[in-house]
C-alpha positions as CSV (number, residue, x, y, z in Angstrom):
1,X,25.9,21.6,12.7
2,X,29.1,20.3,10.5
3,X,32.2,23.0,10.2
4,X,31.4,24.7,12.9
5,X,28.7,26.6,11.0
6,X,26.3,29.0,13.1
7,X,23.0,27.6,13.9
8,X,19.5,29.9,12.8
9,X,16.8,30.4,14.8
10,X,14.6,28.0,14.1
11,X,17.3,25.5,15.2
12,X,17.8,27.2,18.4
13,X,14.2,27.0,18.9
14,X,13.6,23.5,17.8
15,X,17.0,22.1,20.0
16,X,15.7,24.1,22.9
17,X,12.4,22.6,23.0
18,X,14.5,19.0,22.8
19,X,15.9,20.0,25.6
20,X,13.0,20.6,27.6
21,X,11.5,17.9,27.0
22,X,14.5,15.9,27.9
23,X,14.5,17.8,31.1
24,X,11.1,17.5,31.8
25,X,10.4,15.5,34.8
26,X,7.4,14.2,33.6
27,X,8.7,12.9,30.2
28,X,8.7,9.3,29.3
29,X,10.7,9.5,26.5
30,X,13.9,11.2,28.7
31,X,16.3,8.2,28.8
32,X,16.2,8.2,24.9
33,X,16.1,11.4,24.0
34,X,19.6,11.8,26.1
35,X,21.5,9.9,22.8
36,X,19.6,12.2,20.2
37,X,20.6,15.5,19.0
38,X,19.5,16.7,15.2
39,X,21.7,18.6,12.1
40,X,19.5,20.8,10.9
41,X,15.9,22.1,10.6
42,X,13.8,24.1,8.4
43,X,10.2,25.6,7.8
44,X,8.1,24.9,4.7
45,X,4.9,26.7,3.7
46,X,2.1,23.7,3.6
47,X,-1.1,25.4,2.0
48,X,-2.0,27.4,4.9
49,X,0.2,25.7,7.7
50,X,4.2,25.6,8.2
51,X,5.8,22.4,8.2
52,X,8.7,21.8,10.4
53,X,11.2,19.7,9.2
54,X,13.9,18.2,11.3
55,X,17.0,16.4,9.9
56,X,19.1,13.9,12.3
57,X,22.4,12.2,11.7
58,X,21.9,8.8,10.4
59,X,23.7,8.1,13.5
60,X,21.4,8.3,15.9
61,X,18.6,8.0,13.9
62,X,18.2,4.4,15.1
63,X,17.0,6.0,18.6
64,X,14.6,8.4,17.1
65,X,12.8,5.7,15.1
66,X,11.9,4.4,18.5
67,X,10.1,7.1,19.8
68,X,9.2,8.8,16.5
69,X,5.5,9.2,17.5
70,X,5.9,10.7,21.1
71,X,8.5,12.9,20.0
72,X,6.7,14.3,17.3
73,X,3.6,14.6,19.5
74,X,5.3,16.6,22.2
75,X,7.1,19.1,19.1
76,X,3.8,19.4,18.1
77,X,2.6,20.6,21.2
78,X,6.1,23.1,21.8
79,X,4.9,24.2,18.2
80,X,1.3,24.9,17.9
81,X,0.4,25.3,14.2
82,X,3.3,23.5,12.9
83,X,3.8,19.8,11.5
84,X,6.8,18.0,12.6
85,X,8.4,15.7,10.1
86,X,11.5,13.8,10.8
87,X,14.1,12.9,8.5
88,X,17.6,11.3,8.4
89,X,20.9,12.7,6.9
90,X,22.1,9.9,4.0
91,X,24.5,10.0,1.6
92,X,23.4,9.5,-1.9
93,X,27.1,8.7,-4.0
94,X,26.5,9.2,-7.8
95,X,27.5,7.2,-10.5
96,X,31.4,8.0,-10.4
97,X,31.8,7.0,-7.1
98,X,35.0,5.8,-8.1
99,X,36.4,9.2,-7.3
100,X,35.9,9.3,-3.6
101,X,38.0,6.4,-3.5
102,X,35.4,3.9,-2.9
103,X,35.7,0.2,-4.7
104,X,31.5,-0.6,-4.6
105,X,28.8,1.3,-3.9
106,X,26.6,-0.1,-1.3
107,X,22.6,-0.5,-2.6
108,X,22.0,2.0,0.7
109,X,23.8,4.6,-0.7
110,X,21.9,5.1,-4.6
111,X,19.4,7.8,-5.2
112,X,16.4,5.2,-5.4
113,X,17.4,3.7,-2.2
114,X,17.9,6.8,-0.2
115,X,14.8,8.5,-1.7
116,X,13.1,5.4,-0.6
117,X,14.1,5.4,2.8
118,X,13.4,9.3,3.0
119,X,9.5,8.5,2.4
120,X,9.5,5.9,4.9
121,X,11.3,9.0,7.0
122,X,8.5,11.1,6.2
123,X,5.4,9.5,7.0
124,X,6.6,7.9,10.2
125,X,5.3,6.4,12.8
126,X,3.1,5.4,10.3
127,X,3.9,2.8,7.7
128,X,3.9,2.6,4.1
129,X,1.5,-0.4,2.8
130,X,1.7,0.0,-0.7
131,X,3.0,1.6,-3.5
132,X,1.9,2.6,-7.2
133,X,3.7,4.4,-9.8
134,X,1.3,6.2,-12.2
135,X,3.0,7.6,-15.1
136,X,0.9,10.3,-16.5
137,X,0.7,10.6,-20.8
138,X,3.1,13.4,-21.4
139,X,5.5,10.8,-19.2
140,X,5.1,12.6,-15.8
141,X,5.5,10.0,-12.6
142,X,3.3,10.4,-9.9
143,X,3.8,8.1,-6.4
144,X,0.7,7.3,-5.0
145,X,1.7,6.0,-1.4
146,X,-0.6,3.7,0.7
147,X,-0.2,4.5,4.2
148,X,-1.5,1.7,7.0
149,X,-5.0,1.9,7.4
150,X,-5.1,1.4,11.0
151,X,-3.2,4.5,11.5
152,X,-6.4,6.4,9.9
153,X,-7.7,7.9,13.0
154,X,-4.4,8.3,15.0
155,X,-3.4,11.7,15.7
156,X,-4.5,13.8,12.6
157,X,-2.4,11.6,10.1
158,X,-5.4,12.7,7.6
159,X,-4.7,16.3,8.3
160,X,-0.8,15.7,7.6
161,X,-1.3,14.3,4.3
162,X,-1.1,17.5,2.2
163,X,2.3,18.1,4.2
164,X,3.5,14.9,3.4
165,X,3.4,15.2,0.1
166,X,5.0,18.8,0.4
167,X,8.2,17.7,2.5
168,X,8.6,14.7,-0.1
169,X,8.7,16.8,-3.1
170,X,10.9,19.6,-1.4
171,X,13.2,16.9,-0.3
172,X,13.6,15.0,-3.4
173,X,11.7,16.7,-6.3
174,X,9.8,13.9,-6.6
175,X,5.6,14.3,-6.6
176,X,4.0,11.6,-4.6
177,X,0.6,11.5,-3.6
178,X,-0.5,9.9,0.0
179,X,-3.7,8.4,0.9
180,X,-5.1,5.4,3.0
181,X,-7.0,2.6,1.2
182,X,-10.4,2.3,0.5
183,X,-12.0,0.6,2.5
């Protein structure tokens, strides 16, 4: 946690179980998890399920990315019930970035880019395969985001779909709707 600040339960919980399965002999995933270490983490009421969302520096979120899908798995199994989503902490830097004493502002660094990156955060391991924009008659936007087919029948993707859709909005206001193409 940054300034020092006291970390809830939920974090305790969530680091603990990191832990263990960093420390668990029979863990694949040890030698990469020893790099890792998250900011933050909070619950979110999914229809009837909670949602566990788990914000990492952008640091090390390089070595998360590559073992997003066991991690998640053995979270999932620490937390029966719940949904794991990962996310990165970035930096979105408004208009007058002037201010903070910065000459440009790099493309990685706007609202649209960072909000693009977080769905890509969201839905991992899976991957994004296509993207429409429907814009509703009284103006409202609604994402509809293709996921890769041939992650269909991978470990309940179908069942996180609802949840997806939940941590995106919660995380950027945004409504998006995720689905996998018919075939």
């Amino acid at each position: 946690k940054e300034k020092g600040a006291a970390p809830t339960d939920l974090e305790e919980e969530v680091a603990k179980a990191l832990f263990d399965i960093e420390v668990s002999p029979s863990s694949d995933i040890k030698g990469d998890l020893r790099d890792v270490y998250m900011s933050s983490a909070q619950e979110l009421e999914v229809k009837n399920r909670v949602a566990l969302v788990v914000h990492f520096p952008f640091r090390v979120w390089k070595n998360v990315r590559k073992i997003q899908g066991r991690l998640i798995r053995e979270l999932e199994k620490k937390f029966s019930k719940k949904h794991v989503v990962f996310v990165a902490n970035r930096t979105i830097l408004d208009k007058n970035f002037r201010r903070k004493g910065l000459q440009v502002r790099p493309r990685s660094r706007t609202l649209t880019s960072v909000h693009e990156s977080m769905l890509e955060d969201v839905v991992g391991p899976t991957e994004i395969y296509g993207k429409r924009t429907r814009i509703g008659v009284d103006g409202s936007k609604l994402l509809k985001v293709i996921l890769d087919p041939k992650d269909k029948d991978k470990e309940n993707v179908e069942s996180k779909l609802a949840t997806y859709a939940a941590v995106y909005k919660k995380l950027t206001n945004k409504e998006a709707v995720f689905t996998f193409p018919e075939a």
